[in-house]
C-alpha positions in Angstrom: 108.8 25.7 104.4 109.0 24.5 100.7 108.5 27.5 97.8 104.9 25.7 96.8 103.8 25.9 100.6 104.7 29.9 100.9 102.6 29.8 97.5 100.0 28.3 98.2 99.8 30.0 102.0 100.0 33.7 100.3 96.8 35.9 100.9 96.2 37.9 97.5 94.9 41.2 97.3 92.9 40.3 94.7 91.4 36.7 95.8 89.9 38.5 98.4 88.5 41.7 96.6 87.3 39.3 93.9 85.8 36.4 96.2 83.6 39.2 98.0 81.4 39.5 94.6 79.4 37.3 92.5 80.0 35.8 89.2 78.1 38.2 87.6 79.6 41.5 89.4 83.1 39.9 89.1 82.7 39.4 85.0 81.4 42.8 84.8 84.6 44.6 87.0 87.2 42.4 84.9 85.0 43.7 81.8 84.9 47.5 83.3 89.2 47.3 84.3 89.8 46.1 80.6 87.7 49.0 78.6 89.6 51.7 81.1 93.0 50.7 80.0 92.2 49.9 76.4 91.9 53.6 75.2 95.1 54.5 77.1 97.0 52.0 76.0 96.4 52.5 72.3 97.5 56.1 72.6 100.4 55.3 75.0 101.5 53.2 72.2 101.1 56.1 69.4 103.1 58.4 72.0 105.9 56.0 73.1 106.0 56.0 69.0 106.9 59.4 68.3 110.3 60.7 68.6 110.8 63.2 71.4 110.2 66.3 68.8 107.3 65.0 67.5 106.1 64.2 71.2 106.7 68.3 72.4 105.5 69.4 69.0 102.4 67.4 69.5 101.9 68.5 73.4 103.0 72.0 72.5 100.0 72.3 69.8 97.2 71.4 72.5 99.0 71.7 75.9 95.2 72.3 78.0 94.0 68.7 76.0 97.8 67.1 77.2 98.6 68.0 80.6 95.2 66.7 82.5 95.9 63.5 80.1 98.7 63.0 83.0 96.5 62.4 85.4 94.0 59.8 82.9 97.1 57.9 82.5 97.7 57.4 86.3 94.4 56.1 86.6 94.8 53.8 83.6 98.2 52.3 85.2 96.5 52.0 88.2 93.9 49.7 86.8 96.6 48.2 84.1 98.6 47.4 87.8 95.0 45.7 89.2 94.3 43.9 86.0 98.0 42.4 86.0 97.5 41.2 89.9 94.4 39.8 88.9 95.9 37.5 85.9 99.4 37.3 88.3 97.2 35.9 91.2 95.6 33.3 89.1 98.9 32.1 87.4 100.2 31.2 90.7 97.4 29.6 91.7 97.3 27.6 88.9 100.9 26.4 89.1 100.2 25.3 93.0 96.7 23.9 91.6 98.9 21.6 88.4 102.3 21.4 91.2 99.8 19.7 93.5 97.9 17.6 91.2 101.5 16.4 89.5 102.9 15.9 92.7 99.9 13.3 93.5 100.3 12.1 90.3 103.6 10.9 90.3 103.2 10.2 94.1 100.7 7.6 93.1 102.6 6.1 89.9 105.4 5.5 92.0 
């Protein structure tokens, strides 16, 4: 079985969650997954950032704000990790979609 088939035969997680909505409902959880991870990101950037001093200094002066941010973060990778099956799931079904349609192409030119 040719790479393209196994591709195009593959049953994403996502395509199936996704399909089971509207248009409307699946703009609105896309829209939802994007606003959860766009706070954490910013501040995972500011933290990645600091030096490792400046990092415990900075937890050390507000350890009860810090320590449940653990768990906010999990979440957010969680939905970063959805977010990046969702884009990864189209991406390869666009390159089957443009492999097909080239291969018909140049099947018919020839």
């Amino acid at each position: 079985m040719s790479a393209r088939k196994q591709i195009a035969d593959m049953q994403f997680t996502a395509q199936r969650a996704m399909r089971a909505h509207s248009k409307q409902e699946r703009v609105e959880l896309t829209a939802s997954l994007v606003e959860k991870v766009k706070l954490p990101a910013i501040v995972a950037v500011e933290i990645i950032a600091m030096t490792k001093k400046e990092l415990v200094d900075h937890v050390a002066g507000d350890l009860e704000k810090w320590g449940p941010s653990l768990m906010e973060f999990a979440a957010a990778h969680d939905d970063a990790k959805a977010l990046c099956e969702i884009i990864g799931t189209a991406e390869a079904r666009l390159a089957v979609a443009v492999a097909t349609v080239e291969g018909g192409v140049t099947k018919s030119a020839a």
